[in-house]
C-alpha positions as CSV (number, residue, x, y, z in Angstrom):
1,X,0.0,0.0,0.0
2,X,2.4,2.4,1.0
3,X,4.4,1.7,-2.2
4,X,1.2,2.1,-4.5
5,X,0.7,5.4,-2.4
6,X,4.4,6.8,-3.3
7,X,3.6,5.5,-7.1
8,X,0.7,7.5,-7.1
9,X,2.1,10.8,-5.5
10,X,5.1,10.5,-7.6
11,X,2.6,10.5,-10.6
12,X,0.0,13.2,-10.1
13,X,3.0,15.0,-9.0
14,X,4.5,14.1,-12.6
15,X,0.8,15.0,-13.9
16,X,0.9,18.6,-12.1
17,X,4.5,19.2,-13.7
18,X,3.0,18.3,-17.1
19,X,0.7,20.7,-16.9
20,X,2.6,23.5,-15.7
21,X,4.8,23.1,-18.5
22,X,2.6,22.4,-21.1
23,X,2.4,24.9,-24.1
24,X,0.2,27.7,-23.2
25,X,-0.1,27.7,-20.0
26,X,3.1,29.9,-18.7
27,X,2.1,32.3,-15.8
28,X,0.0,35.2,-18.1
29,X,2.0,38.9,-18.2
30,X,0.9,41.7,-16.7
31,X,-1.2,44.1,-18.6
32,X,0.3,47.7,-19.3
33,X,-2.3,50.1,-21.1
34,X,-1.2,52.6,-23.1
35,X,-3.3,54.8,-24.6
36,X,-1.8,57.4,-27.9
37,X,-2.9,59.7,-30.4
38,X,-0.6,58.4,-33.3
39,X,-2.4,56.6,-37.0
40,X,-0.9,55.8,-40.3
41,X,3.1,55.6,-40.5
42,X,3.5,56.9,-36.8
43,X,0.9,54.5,-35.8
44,X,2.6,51.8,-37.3
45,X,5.6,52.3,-35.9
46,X,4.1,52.7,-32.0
47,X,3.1,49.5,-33.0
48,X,6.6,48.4,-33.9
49,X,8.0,49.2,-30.4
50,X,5.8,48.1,-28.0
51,X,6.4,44.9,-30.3
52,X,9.7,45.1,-29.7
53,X,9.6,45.5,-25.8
54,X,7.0,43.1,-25.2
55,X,9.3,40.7,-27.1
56,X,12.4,41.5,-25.0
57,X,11.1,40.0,-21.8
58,X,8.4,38.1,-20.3
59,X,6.8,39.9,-17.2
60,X,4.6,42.7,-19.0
61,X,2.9,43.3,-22.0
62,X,2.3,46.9,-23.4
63,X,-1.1,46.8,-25.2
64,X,-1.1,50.5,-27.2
65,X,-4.6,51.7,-28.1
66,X,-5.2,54.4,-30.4
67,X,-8.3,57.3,-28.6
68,X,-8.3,59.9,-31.2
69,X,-6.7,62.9,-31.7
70,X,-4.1,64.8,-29.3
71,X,-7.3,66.9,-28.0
72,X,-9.5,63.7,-27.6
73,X,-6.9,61.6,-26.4
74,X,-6.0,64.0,-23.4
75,X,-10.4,64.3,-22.5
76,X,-10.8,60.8,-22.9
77,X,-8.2,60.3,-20.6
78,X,-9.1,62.8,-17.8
79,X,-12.5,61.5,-18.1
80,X,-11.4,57.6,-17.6
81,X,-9.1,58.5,-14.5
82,X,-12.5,60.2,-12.8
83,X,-14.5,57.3,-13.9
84,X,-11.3,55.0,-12.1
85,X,-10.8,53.7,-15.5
86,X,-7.7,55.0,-16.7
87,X,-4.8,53.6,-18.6
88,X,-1.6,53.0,-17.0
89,X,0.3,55.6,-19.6
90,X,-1.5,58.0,-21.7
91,X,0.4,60.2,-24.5
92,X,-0.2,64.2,-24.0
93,X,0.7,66.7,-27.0
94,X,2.8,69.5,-25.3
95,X,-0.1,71.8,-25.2
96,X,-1.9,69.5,-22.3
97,X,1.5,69.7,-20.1
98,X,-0.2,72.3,-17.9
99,X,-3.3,70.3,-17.6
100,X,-1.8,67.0,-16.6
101,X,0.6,68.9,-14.2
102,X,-2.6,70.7,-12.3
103,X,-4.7,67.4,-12.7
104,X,-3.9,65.5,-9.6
105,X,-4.0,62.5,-11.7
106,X,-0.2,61.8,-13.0
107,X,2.6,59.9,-11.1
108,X,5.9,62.2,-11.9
109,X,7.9,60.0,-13.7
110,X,10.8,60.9,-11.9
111,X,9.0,59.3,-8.7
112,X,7.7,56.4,-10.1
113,X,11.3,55.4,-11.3
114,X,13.0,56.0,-8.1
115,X,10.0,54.4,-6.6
116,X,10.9,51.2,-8.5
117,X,14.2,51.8,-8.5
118,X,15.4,52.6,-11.9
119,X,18.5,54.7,-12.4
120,X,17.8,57.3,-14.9
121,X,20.8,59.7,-15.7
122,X,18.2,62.7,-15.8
123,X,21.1,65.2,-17.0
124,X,21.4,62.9,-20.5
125,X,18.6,64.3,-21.6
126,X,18.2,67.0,-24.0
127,X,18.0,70.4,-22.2
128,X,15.6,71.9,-24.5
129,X,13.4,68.7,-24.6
130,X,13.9,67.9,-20.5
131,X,13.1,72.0,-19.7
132,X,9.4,71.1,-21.4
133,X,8.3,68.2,-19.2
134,X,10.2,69.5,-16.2
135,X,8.3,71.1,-12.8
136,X,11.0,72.0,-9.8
137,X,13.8,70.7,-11.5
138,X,12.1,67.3,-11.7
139,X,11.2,65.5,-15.1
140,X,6.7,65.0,-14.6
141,X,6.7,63.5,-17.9
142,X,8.8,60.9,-19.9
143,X,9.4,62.6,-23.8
144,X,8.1,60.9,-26.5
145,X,7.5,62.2,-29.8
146,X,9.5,65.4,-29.6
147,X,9.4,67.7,-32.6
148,X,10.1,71.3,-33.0
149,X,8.3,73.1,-36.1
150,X,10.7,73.4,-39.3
151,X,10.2,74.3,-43.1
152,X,9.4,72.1,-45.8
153,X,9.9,72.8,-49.9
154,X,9.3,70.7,-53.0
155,X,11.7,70.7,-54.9
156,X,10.4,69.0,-57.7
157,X,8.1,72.2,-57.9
158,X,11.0,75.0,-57.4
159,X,12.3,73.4,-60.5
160,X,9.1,73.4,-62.5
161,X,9.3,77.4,-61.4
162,X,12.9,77.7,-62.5
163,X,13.9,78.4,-59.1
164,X,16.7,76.8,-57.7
165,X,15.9,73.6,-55.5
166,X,19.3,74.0,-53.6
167,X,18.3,77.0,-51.6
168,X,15.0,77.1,-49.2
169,X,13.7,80.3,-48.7
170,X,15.3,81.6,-45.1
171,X,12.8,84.9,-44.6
172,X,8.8,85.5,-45.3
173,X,10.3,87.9,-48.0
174,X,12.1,84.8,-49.5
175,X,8.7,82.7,-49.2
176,X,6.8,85.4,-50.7
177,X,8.3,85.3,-53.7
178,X,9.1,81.7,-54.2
179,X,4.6,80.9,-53.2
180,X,3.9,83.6,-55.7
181,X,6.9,82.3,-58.7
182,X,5.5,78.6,-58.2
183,X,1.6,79.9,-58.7
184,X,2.4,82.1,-61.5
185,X,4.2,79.6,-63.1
186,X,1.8,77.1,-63.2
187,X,3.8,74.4,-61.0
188,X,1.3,74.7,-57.9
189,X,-1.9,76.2,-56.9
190,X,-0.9,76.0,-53.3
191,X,2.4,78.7,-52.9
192,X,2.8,78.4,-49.1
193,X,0.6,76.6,-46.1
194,X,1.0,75.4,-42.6
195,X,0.1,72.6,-40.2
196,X,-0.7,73.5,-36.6
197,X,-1.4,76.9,-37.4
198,X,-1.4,78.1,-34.0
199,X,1.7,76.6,-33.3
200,X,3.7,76.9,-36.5
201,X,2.5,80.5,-37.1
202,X,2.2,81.8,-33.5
203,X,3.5,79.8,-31.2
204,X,6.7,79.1,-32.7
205,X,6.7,82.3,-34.6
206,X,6.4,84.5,-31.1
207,X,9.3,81.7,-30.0
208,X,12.0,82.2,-32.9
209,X,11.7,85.5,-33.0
210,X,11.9,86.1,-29.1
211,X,8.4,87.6,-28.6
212,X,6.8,87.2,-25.6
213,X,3.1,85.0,-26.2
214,X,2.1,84.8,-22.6
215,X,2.7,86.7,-19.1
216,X,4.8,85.2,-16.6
217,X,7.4,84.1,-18.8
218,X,5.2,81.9,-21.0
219,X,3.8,79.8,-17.5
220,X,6.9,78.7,-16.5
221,X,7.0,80.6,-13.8
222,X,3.8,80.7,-12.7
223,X,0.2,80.3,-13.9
224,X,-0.1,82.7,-16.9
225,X,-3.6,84.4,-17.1
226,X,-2.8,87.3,-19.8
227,X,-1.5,86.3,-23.3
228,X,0.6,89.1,-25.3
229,X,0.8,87.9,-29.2
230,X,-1.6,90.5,-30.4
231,X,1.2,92.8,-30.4
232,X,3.3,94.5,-33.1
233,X,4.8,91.3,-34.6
234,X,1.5,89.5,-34.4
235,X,0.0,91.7,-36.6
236,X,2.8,92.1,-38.5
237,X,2.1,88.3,-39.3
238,X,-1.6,88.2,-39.8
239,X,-1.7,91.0,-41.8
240,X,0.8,89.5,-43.9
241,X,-1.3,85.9,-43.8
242,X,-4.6,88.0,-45.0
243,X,-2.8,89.7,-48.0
244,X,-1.1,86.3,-48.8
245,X,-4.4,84.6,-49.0
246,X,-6.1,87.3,-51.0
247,X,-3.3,87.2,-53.5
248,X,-3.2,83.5,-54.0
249,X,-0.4,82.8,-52.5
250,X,-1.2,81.3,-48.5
251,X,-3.8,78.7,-48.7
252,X,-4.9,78.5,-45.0
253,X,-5.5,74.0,-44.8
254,X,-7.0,73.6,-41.9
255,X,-6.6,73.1,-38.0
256,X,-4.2,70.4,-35.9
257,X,-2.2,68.4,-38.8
258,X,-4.8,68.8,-41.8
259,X,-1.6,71.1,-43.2
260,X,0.4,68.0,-43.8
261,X,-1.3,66.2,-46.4
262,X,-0.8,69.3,-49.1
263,X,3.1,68.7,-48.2
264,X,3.1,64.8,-48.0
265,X,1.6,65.0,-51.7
266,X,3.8,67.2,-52.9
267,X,1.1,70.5,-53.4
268,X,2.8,72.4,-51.6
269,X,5.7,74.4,-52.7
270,X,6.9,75.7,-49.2
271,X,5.0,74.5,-46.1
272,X,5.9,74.6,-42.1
273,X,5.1,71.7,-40.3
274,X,6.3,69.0,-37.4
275,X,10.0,67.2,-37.9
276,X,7.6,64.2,-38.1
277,X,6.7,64.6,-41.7
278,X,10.3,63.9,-42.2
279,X,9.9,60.2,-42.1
280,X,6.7,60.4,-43.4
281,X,8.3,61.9,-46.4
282,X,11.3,60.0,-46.7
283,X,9.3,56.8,-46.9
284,X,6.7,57.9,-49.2
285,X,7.2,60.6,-50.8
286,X,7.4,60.8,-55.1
287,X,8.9,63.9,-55.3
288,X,11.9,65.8,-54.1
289,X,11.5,67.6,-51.2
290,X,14.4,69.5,-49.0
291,X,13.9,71.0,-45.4
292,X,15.1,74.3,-43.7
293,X,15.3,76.4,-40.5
294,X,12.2,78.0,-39.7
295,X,11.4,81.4,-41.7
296,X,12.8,84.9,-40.5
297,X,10.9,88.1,-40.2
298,X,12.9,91.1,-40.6
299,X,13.5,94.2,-37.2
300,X,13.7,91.1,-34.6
301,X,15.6,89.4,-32.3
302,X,16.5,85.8,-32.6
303,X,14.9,83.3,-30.2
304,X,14.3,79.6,-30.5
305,X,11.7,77.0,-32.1
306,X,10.3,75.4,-29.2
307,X,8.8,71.6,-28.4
308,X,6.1,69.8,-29.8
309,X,4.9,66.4,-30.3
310,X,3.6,64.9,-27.4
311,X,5.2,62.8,-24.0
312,X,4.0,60.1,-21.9
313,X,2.0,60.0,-18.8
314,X,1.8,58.0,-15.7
315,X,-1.9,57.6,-14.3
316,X,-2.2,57.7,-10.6
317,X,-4.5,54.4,-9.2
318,X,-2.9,51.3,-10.5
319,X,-1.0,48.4,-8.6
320,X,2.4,48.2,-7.6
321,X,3.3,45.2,-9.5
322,X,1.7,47.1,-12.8
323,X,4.0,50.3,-11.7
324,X,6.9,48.1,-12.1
325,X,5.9,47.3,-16.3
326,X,5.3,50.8,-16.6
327,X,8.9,51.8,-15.4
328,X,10.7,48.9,-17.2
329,X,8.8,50.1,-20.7
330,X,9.9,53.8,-19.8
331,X,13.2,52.5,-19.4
332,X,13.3,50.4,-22.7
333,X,12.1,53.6,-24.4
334,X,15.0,55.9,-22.8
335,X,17.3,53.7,-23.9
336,X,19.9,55.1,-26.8
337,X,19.6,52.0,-29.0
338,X,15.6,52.8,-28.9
339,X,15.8,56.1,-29.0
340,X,17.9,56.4,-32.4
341,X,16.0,53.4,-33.5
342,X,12.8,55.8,-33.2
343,X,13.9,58.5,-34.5
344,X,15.6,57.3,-37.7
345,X,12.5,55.7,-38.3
346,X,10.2,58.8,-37.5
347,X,12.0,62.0,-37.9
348,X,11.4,62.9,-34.2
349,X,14.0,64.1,-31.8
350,X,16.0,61.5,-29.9
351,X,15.3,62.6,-26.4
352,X,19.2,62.2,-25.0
353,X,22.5,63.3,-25.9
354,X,23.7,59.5,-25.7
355,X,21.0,58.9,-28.8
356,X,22.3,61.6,-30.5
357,X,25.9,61.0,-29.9
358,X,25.7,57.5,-31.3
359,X,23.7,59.0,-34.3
360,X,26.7,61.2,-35.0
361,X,29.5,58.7,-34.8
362,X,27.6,56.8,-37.8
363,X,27.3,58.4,-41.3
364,X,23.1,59.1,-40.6
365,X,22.7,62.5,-40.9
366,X,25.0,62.5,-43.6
367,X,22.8,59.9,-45.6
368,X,19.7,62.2,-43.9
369,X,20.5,66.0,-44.0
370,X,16.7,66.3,-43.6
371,X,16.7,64.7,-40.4
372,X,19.7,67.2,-39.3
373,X,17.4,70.2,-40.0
374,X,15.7,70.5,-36.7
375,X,19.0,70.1,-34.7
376,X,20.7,72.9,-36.5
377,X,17.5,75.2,-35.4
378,X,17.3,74.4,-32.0
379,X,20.8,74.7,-32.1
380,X,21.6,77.9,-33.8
381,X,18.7,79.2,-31.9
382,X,18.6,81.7,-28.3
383,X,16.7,79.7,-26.0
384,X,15.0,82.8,-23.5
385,X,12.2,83.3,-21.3
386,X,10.0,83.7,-25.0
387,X,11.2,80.7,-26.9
388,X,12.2,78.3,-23.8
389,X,8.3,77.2,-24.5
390,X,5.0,77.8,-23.8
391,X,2.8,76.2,-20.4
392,X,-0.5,77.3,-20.2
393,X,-3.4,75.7,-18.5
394,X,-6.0,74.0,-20.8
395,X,-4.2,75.6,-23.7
396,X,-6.0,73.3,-25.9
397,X,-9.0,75.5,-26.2
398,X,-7.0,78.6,-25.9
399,X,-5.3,77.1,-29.4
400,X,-9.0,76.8,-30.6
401,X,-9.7,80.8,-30.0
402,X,-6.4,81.5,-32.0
403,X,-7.2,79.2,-34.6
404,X,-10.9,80.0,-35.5
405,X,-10.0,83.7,-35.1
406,X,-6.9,83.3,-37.6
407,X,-10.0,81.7,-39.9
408,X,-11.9,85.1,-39.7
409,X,-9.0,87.0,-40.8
410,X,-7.7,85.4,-43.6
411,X,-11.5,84.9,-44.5
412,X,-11.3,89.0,-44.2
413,X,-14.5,88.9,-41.5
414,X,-12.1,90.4,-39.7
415,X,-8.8,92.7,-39.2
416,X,-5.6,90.8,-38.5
417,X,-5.7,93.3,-35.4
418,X,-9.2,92.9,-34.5
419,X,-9.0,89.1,-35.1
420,X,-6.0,89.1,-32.6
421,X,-7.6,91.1,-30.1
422,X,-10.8,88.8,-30.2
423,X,-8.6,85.6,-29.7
424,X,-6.6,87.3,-27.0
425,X,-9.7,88.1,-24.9
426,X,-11.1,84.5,-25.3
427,X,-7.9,83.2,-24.8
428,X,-7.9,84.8,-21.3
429,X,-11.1,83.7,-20.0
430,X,-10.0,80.0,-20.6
431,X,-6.5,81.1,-18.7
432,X,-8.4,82.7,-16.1
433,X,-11.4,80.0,-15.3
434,X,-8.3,77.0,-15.3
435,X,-6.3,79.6,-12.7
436,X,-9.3,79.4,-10.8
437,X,-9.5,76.0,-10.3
438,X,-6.0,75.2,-9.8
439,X,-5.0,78.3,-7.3
């Protein structure tokens, strides 16, 4: 009997082994939720790394879910975390960094990975990208996407205008006349357009050419409630957008990225959009197409483009094991071998000088001048208390305002002053009702 009992243990023990090990059954990973704003050739390639860090180990698994645009990605996300359903990481655009900050909903990411004890050499990121996400010194947010605003031509068009497809027009002046050559030529019936509009033609604009857009230094040192970019060069620039438009030469695409298409197929003679259309272009594009620093305006000091794209989230409410996936996919993404992986395949900005230092040792931005553009701006630029960025609570809607009022004037419903003045003064009340809540 006692024999007969050892046989049997030794077999259902044997049994429970086999079914441990059989295929399929492996303890399941943790969930990570990530939730992004990015479809087409950027959401194809969000797909591509999650892929790749799900595949490097076997604790966590980052399931990326696409909620819309930047704007509806950001509601959809404040309303899930009142609703206690929120993702574990949820991917801002830079306008919402004043939002999450005042939310009460984020884990700093700076927390969370000394929490979990990950070393993260803070200082190797880049300065212009780290200043963005930062609050006290401390880094709230982990960059993503980073982009800064640059110029785009086609050449193929230039040439078509007998213009020559070496040289990108450095000043409005120089864009003025190379729109209205193209058009008159017959080689386009779109001269010059924008994505973003608010933040290629205002944002940035204010930014490179050191004008102040908002009171207390942009919100970066405080909660800004007054916005200054119905000034002199402000009307300077709508007043030149209005005459443009009349005269055939601006056509005014659209809000958020609606710009890009005219550019991506090759409409376009001269268009200002995100570094992202970079790798957009390089893969798809059937035409030549050149980049260059973003335009000058004449009388002005020199500032700095300033950060776009988007950065990533931690959600307050989830479990500590789930904390520890988060971390290790923040890490996987910082790393430099990542990080020039993305960027090479995207056009966005690697996020630390070891990324960009490996980029240099290699011939890449030799085979990719394109892809060198937006470093030469940022670096050739004046970073000051007007172009180190802009921080401003629920700026989404405050982009709205400027945009819809920018509609009026190149519609002529409005003067470019006027039109400026009317955005301003909505502008404020947004700036002034998020204060309120957030004192």
């Amino acid at each position: 009997m006692f024999k007969k009992g050892r046989l049997l243990s030794c077999g259902m023990v044997g049994l429970f082994l086999a079914i441990l090990l059989a295929p399929g059954t492996a303890p399941a990973k943790t969930e990570i939720q990530w939730w992004h704003a990015n479809t087409g050739f950027l959401g194809e390639r969000v797909t591509d790394i999650v892929n790749k860090f799900n595949g490097s180990q076997n604790d966590y698994e980052v399931k990326a879910v696409y909620k819309g645009s930047y704007p509806e990605t950001l509601t959809a996300g404040i309303a899930a975390y009142r609703a206690k359903t929120q993702p574990h990481l949820i991917q801002v655009f830079e306008v919402g960094t004043q939002t999450m900050l005042s939310s009460g909903a984020i884990v700093p990411v700076f927390q969370l990975m000394k929490d979990q004890g990950v070393k993260v050499d803070w200082a190797d990121f880049l300065s212009v990208v780290r200043s963005y996400y930062s609050f006290g010194g401390n880094l709230y947010s982990m960059p993503f996407n980073s982009s800064t605003a640059i110029l785009y031509y086609n050449r193929t068009i230039f040439k078509k205008a007998g213009l020559d497809p070496t040289k990108p027009p450095k000043t409005y002046e120089e864009i003025e006349k190379a729109a209205r050559a193209c058009v008159k030529a017959g080689a386009t019936k779109i001269g010059f357009t924008t994505a973003w509009p608010s933040w290629t033609l205002v944002e940035n604009a204010h930014a490179w050419h050191d004008q102040p857009f908002a009171d207390m230094d942009n919100g970066f040192k405080g909660m800004a409630t007054k916005l200054r970019f119905n000034g002199d060069f402000g009307v300077k620039m709508w007043t030149m957008l209005a005459r443009w438009q009349k005269e055939g030469i601006y056509t005014y695409s659209g809000r958020t990225s609606k710009g890009d298409q005219p550019i991506v197929n090759g409409e376009a003679a001269v268009g200002l959009a995100s570094t992202a259309l970079v790798g957009t272009l390089t893969k798809t594009a059937k035409f030549d197409w050149g980049t260059g620093n973003l335009p000058r305006m004449a009388g002005y000091p020199q500032g700095n483009s300033i950060i776009g794209g988007a950065s990533l989230w931690v959600m307050k409410g989830k479990k500590a094991e789930e904390y520890k996936g988060v971390a290790a996919f923040l890490e996987f993404l910082g790393k430099p071998e990542q990080q020039a992986w993305w960027h090479a395949a995207t056009g966005y900005l690697p996020i630390s000088k070891s990324a960009l230092g490996a980029l240099q040792k290699t011939d890449h931005f030799q085979r990719n001048p394109d892809m060198w553009t937006a470093f030469n701006q940022i670096m050739s630029g004046k970073t000051t208390a007007n172009s180190q960025g802009i921080r401003l609570g629920n700026f989404a809607a405050v982009r709205d305002h400027i945009e819809a009022e920018l509609e009026n004037v190149v519609a002529a419903k409005k003067t470019p002053k006027q039109g400026l003045d009317d955005a301003v003064a909505q502008g404020n009340k947004v700036l002034k009702e998020f204060a309120s809540l957030y004192k």
